[in-house]
N, C-alpha and C positions, 0 to 999 in steps of 0.2 A: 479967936477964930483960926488962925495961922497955926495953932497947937492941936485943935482940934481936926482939922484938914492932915495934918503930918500924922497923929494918931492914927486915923481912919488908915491912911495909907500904909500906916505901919503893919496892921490888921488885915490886910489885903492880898500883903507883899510875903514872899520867900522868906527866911531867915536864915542869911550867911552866917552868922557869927556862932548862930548854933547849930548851925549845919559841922562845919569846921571846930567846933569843940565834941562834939559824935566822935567826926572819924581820929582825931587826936587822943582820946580817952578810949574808944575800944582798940586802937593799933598800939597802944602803950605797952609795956614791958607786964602790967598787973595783971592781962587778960592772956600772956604767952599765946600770941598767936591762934586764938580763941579756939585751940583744939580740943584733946578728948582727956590724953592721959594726964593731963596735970587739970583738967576742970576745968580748962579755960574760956570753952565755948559755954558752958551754965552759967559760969559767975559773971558773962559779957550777957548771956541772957535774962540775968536779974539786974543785973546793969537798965538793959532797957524797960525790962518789966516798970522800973519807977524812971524811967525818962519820958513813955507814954504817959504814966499817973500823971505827970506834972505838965505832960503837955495840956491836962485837961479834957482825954479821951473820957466815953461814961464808964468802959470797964474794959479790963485786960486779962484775959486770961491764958494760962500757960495748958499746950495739950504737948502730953508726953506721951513718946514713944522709943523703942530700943534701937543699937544698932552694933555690929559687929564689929572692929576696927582695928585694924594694926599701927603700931606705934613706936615712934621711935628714942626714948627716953632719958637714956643709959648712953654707954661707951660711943662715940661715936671719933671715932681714929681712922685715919689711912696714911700709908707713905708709898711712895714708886720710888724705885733704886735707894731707898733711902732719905727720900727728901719729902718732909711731910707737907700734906696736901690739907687745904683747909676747908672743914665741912662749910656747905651752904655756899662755895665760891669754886673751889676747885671739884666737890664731889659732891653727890646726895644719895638717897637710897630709893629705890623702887619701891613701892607703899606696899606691896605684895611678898617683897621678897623679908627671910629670917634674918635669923644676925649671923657674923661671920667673927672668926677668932682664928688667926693664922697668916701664915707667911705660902705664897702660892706663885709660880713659878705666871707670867702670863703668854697665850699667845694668839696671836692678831691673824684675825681673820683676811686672807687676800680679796677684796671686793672687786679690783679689781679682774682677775681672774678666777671667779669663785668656781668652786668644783664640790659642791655635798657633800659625795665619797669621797671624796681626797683631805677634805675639813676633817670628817668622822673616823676616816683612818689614821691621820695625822693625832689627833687625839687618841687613839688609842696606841701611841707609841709614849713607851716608860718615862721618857722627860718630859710628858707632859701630864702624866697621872697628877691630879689633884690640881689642875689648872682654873686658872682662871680666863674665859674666851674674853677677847677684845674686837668687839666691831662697833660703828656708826649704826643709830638706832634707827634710822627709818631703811636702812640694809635690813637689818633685823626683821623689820614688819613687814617689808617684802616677801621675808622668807619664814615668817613667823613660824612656818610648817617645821621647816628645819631647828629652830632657835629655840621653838618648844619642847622641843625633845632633851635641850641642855639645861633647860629648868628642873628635868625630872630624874628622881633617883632610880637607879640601875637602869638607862637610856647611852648614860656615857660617864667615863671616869672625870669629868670636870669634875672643878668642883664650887663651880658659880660661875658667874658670866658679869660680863662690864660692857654697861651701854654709853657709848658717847652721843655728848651732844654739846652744842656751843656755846661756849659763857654768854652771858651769865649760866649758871646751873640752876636745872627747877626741877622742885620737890611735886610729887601731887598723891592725891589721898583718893580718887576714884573708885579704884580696886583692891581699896585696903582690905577689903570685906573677907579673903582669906588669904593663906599663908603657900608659897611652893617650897619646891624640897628643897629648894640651892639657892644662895643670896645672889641677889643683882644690884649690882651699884650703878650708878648716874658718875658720867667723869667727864670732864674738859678733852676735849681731843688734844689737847699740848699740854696736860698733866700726863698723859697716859703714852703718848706719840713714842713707839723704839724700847720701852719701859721692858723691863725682863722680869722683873719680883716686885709684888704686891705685898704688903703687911698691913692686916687691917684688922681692926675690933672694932664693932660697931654689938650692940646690943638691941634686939626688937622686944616689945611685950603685946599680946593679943587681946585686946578687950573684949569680951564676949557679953552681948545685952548690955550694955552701955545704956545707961538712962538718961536722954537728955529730952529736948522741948520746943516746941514754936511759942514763942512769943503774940498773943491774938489780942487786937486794940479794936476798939469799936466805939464810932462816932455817929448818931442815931439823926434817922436825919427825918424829914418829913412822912416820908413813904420807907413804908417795909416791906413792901411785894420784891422789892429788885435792888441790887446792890455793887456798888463798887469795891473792886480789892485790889488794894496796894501791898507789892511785897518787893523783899529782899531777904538774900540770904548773912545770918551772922554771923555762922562756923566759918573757921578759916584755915589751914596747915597745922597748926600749933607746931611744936617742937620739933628740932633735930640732934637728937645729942641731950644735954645736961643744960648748955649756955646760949645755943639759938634757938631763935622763935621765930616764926613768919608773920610778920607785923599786919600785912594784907591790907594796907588803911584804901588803896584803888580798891580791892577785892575782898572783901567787899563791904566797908566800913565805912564806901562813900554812898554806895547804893543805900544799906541801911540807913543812914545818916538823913537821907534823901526823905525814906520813906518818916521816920521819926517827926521829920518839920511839917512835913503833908501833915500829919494827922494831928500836929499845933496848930496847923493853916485853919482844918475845915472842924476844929474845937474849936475855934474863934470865930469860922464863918460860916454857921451850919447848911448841909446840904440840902437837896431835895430828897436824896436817896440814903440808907445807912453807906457806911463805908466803915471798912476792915481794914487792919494796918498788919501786914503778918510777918512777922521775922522770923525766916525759916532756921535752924539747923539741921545739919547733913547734907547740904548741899554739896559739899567738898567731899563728901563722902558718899557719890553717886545719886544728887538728889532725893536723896531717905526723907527729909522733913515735910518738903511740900508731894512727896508721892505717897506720904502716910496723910496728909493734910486730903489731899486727892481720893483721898479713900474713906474718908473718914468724915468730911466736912461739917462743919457749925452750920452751915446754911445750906439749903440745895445748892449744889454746883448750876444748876438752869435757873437761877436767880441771877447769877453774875450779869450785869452790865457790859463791862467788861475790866479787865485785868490786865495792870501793868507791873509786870517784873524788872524792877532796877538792877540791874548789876554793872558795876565796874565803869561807873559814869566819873571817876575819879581823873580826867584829862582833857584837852586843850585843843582834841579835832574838832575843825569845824565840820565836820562831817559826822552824822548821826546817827549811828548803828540799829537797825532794827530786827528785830523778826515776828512775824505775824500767824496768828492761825487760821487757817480757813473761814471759822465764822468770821473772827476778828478783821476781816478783808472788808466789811462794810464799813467800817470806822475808819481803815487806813485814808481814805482817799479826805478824809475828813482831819486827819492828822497831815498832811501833806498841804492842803488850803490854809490849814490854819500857818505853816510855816512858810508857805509862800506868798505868805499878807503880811507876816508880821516879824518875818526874816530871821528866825531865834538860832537855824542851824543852817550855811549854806547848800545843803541839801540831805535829806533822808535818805540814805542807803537800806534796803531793805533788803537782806540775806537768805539764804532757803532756811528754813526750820530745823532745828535742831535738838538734839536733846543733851544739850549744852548748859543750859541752867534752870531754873523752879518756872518755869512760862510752861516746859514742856510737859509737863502729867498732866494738865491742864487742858494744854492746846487738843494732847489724843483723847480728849474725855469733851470735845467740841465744845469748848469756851471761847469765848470772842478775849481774843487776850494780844499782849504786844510783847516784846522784849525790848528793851533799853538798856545800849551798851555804848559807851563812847570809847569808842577801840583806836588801836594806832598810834594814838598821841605822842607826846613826849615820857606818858607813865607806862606806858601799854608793854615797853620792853620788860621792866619789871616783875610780871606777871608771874607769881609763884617763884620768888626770888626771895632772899631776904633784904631784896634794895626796894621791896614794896612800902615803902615806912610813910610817915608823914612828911619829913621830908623830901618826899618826890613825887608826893599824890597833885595833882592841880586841882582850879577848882572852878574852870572855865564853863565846864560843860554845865554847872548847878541850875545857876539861876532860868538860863534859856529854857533848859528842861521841865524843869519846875513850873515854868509859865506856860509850856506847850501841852503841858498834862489838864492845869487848871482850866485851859483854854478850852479843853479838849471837853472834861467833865462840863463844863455850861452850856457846851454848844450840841452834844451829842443827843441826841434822840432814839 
């Protein structure tokens, strides 16, 4: 009887053990970073194509779509006065910007006395022909106006630009989508601080139509009028250089992970409603997977129940990041009861809407949907780092969540 009670519960319950072999196995060194130019996001999405099979979903099917991407593969070098700089810690590269091959004189923008015309003229004095500009990047997007003009050819004799910003240093893939005419590096404000000469080779390649896929699991449930859908994104960084990868296991290998055991859960305990398990890619790459998924959908999008996008639930706030969509605001206050009966998160924080991860095509296309992010934490600094690994992801946030979702499916109407 004692065996039979413990079974039952086992069938009922979460599962750590396989939650935490997910995100170990897709942050591994074999899926590089599950990016683009080494395959690494496909062979992490046939990865789970048979993680679902075996969870016991009734069918998984892969919808593919294109996407344009820049990459970083090759050379990836820097030094300031001579003293080299290490990718993925001291520098990284702009997802937009080319490659660079050369030794380039630098000069540092006065912020705090900034003057436009006196920047633009300063530049076009002879020692600084073929320069490279140095400023703090949110100076930069202040002035975007000004800054974009030194991304472009025959605007100014630069010849590339360097954005600081504070270690850790992070990489990101958003607006890889095309290429400007002048490289931009990512650098440590104290790699770069007084620095007079720049030597750097770094190597970009442009993937054009890139084929990759969402991952699509389906657990059949009583009723097929209406349906629930579970996602996460399983693209991640990939590569910088030849020998780093961005492991991404917070980002997003634990949301994945997340959504993987959901759909073991309601293969063991079936539902009222179908339920869809979807692993997007391109999300790293400007939400391409669920905005081609948003256009494109297996089932009416006005079927969804509603929709919860996991990302980045890899950490240890007791605090519970959300965001909601307009329809989705009748469900909130039902998600909030449930956690204030049964205690899983010291409180729900609910953020304004963003189009920040796979929730948002969704949310503008008036779906009742949630976003689930456990932010801040102890991993949360990591964030598009290559110190995202397994060893720094937590694994605090799983199981509460996990129960506040299921709680949520039984109880909702």
């Amino acid at each position: 009887m004692i065996l039979m009670v413990l079974a039952s519960t086992m069938v009922g319950a979460q599962d750590l053990a396989h939650y935490k072999r997910v995100i170990k196995t897709l942050s591994s060194a074999k899926y590089q970073g599950r990016g683009y130019a080494k395959d690494g996001a496909n062979k992490a999405g046939k990865y789970l194509q048979k993680e679902f099979e075996k969870a016991g979903v009734d069918e998984v099917t892969l919808q593919p779509f294109k996407l344009s991407i820049n990459t970083f593969c090759g050379r990836m070098k820097m030094s300031a006065d001579g003293k080299k700089l290490r990718a993925g810690i001291d520098f990284s590269m702009r997802e937009y910007s080319p490659g660079v091959d050369g030794t380039y004189p630098v000069y540092h923008v006065d912020t705090l006395n900034y003057d436009s015309e006196k920047m633009f003229a300063d530049l076009a004095k002879p020692e600084y022909k073929n320069c490279l500009v140095a400023c703090e990047f949110w100076f930069t997007y202040r002035h975007r106006e000004d800054f974009s003009r030194l991304q472009k050819a025959g605007e100014c004799a630069n010849a590339g630009l360097i954005y600081t910003w504070e270690s850790p240093i992070k990489f990101f893939k958003a607006y890889g989508e095309k290429v400007v005419d002048k490289p931009i590096l990512w650098v440590t404000p104290e790699a770069i601080e007084g620095v007079k000469e720049v030597h750097a080779e770094v190597d970009n390649q442009f993937l054009k139509d890139y084929e990759c896929f969402n991952v699509i699991a389906k657990v059949e449930g009583q009723r097929h009028d209406s349906c629930y859908v579970f996602t996460a994104h399983y693209d991640h960084l990939g590569n910088l250089g030849k020998k780093i990868f961005y492991a991404g296991a917070n980002d997003n290998a634990s949301g994945t992970a997340a959504v993987v055991t959901l759909a073991e859960y309601y293969a063991k305990n079936r539902p009222n409603y179908d339920m869809y398990f979807i692993a997007f890619s391109g999300e790293d790459a400007n939400l391409r997977g669920s905005t081609w998924y948003a256009e494109h959908p297996i089932v009416p999008l006005q079927q969804i129940k509603y929709l919860f996008n996991i990302d980045m639930i890899g950490d240890n706030n007791p605090v519970q990041y959300c965001e909601v969509s307009d329809r989705g605001m009748h469900g909130f206050r039902l998600f909030e009861q449930i956690n204030e009966r049964e205690h899983y998160f010291s409180n729900l924080h609910r953020g304004d809407l963003a189009a920040n991860s796979d929730h948002y095509p969704f949310a503008t296309r008036d779906v009742a949907c949630i976003f689930l992010e456990n932010e801040k934490g102890d991993a949360f600094q990591y964030y598009h780092t290559i110190f995202d690994t397994y060893k720094t992801v937590r694994f605090d946030s799983y199981e509460p969540l996990f129960r506040l979702v299921r709680d949520f499916v039984e109880q909702y109407k």
